[in-house]
Every structure is written in structure tokens, then in C-alpha cells.
C-alpha positions as CSV (number, residue, x, y, z in Angstrom):
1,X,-31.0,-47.3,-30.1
2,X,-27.9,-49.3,-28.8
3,X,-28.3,-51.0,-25.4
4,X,-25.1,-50.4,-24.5
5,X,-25.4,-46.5,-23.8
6,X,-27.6,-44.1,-21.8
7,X,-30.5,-43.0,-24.4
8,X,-30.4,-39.9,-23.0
9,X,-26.8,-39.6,-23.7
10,X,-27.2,-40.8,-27.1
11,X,-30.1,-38.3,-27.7
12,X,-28.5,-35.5,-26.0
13,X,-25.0,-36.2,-28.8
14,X,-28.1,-36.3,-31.6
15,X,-29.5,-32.7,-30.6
16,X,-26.1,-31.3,-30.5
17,X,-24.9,-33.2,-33.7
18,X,-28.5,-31.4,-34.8
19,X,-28.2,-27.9,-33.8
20,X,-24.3,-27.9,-35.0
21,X,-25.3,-28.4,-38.9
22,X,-28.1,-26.6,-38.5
23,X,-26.7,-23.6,-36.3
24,X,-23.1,-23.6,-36.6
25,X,-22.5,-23.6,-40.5
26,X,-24.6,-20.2,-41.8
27,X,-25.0,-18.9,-37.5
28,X,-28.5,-19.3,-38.5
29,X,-31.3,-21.9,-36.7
30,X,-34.4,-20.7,-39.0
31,X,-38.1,-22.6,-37.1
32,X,-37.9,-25.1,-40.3
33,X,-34.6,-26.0,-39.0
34,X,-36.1,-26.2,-35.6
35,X,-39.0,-27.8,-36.3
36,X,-37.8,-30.6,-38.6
37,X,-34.4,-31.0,-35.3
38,X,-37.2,-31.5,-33.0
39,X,-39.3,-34.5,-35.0
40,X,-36.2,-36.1,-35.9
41,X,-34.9,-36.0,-31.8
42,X,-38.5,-37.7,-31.4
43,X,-38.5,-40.6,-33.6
44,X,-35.0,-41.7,-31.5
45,X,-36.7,-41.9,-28.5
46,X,-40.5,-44.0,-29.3
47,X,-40.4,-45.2,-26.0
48,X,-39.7,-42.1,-24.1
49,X,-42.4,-38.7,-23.8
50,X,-42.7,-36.1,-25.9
51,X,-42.0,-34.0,-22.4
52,X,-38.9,-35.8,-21.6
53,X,-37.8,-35.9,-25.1
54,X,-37.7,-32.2,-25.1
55,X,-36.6,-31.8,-22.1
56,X,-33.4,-33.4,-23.7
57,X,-33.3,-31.0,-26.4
58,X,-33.4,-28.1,-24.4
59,X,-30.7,-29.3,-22.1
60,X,-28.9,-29.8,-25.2
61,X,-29.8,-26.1,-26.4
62,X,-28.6,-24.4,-23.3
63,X,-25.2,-26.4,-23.6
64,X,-24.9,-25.6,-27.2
65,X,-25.5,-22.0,-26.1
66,X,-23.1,-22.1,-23.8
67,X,-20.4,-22.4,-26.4
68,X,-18.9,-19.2,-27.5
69,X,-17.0,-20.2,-30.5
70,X,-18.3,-21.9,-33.8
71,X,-15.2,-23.6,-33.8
72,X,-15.5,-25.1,-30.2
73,X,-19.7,-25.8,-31.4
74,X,-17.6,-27.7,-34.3
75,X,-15.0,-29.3,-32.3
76,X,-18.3,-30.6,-29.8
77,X,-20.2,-31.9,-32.4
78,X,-17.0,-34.3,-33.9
79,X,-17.1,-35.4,-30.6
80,X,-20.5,-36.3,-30.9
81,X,-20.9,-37.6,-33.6
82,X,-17.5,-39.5,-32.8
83,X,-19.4,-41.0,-29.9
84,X,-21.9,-42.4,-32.1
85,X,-20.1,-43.7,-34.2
86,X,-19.2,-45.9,-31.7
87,X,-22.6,-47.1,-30.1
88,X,-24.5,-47.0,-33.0
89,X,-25.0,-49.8,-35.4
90,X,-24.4,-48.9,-38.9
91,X,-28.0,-48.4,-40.1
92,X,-28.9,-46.4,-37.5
93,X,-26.4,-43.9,-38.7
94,X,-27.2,-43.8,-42.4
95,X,-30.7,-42.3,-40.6
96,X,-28.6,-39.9,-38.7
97,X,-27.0,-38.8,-41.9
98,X,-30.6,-38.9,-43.7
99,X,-31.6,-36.5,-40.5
100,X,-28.7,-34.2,-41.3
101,X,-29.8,-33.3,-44.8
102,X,-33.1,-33.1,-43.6
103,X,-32.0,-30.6,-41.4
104,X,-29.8,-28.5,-43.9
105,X,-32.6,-28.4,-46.4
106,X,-35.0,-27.5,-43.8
107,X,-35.0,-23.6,-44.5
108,X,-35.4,-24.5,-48.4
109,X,-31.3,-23.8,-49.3
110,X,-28.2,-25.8,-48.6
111,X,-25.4,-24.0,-48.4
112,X,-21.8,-25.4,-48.7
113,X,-21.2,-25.6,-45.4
114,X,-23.7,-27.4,-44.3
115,X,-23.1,-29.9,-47.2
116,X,-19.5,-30.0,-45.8
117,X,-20.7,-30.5,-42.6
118,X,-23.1,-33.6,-43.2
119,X,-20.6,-35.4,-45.8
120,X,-18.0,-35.0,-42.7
121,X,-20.0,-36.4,-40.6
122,X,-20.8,-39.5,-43.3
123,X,-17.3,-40.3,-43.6
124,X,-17.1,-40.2,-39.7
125,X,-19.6,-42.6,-39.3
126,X,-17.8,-45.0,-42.3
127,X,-21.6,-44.0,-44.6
128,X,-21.2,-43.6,-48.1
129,X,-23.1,-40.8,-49.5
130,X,-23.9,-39.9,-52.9
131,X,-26.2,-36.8,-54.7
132,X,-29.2,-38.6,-53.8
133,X,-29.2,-37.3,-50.4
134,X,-29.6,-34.0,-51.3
135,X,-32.8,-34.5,-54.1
């Protein structure tokens, strides 16, 4: 992770940039898409406990919660992943991206938004995608 933000901050914008494609494209967060959210939140954060790490996520959950509208969860997570953007270094978010279709295939079916959602996010973050992220 950069050393120029909060890893907590930075992990709390990953669970929410997480739970968004996961959550806010079908309205839909299946325990694949849970479980494969919470072991990519953990290989961020080596140096920190499994405890604390998911003490992150579920601060993160409650917030993402808290959200009534899929187009305000939407609007968060640009901001997000936004935020990254700028404090992560280039390589670090190609994993993000890697995360994301992990995430989306999770449940064993991408659907279009959630393709949508992870190609946004690539061009965000300046990460050229092609097909083979998906096979």
C-alpha cells in the first residue's frame, strides 16, 4: 500500500469499491461474493489482523448499508475508486481491477453490469483491460 495515506482509509475505499460491484449492479451480495470480498480486503492489509481487517470491512458494510440509493452506492464508490486512483501506484491497481472480476465471477455468472462496472473502474484508474480478465 502507498505511504502517503491512512491504510485504513485505503482499505475502507477497497471494501466499498468491493461491495459496490459486487452489491450494487444485480442488488445481490451472494457468500461467493462475500467470501472471495473478504480474502481479497486481507491480502491489502499483510501487516495488519485478520480481526482488525474485518473490523474494517464491517465498518465499511454498515456505511454501504447506510446508502439508500444504488445510484448514491454508485456515485460512493467513483469516489472511491477516484481516491485510489490517486494514492495508489499503477500496479497496485491492475490488482484492484484483477480483485474486481474476481468478485463479479464469484457467484459463477457476470452479468453486464458488473462487466460495466469493473471496465469503469479500469479506465478510472488509466488500466487497460482486455477479454482475458474475464477467462
Amino acid at each position: 500500500m502507498s505511504k502517503r495515506a491512512d491504510p485504513n482509509t485505503i482499505l475502507s475505499e477497497l471494501c466499498f469499491l468491493y461491495l459496490a460491484c459486487s452489491h450494487a449492479t444485480d442488488n445481490e451480495l451472494s457468500d461467493a461474493e462475500l467470501d472471495t470480498i473478504i480474502h481479497c480486503v486481507r491480502v491489502w492489509a499483510p501487516g495488519q489482523s485478520i480481526k482488525a481487517v474485518d473490523a474494517v470491512l464491517e465498518r465499511t458494510l454498515v456505511l454501504y448499508t447506510s446508502i439508500g440509493s444504488r445510484v448514491e452506492k454508485l456515485k460512493t464508490a467513483s469516489r472511491c475508486a477516484h481516491a485510489l486512483r490517486d494514492k495508489l501506484a499503477l500496479d497496485q491497481l491492475e490488482a484492484i481491477i484483477r480483485d474486481l472480476a474476481r468478485i463479479a465471477s464469484a457467484d459463477g455468472e457476470v452479468i453486464a453490469r458488473e462487466r460495466t462496472f469493473v471496465e469503469a473502474t479500469a479506465r478510472s484508474f488509466g488500466v487497460v483491460i482486455d477479454d482475458s480478465l474475464w477467462s
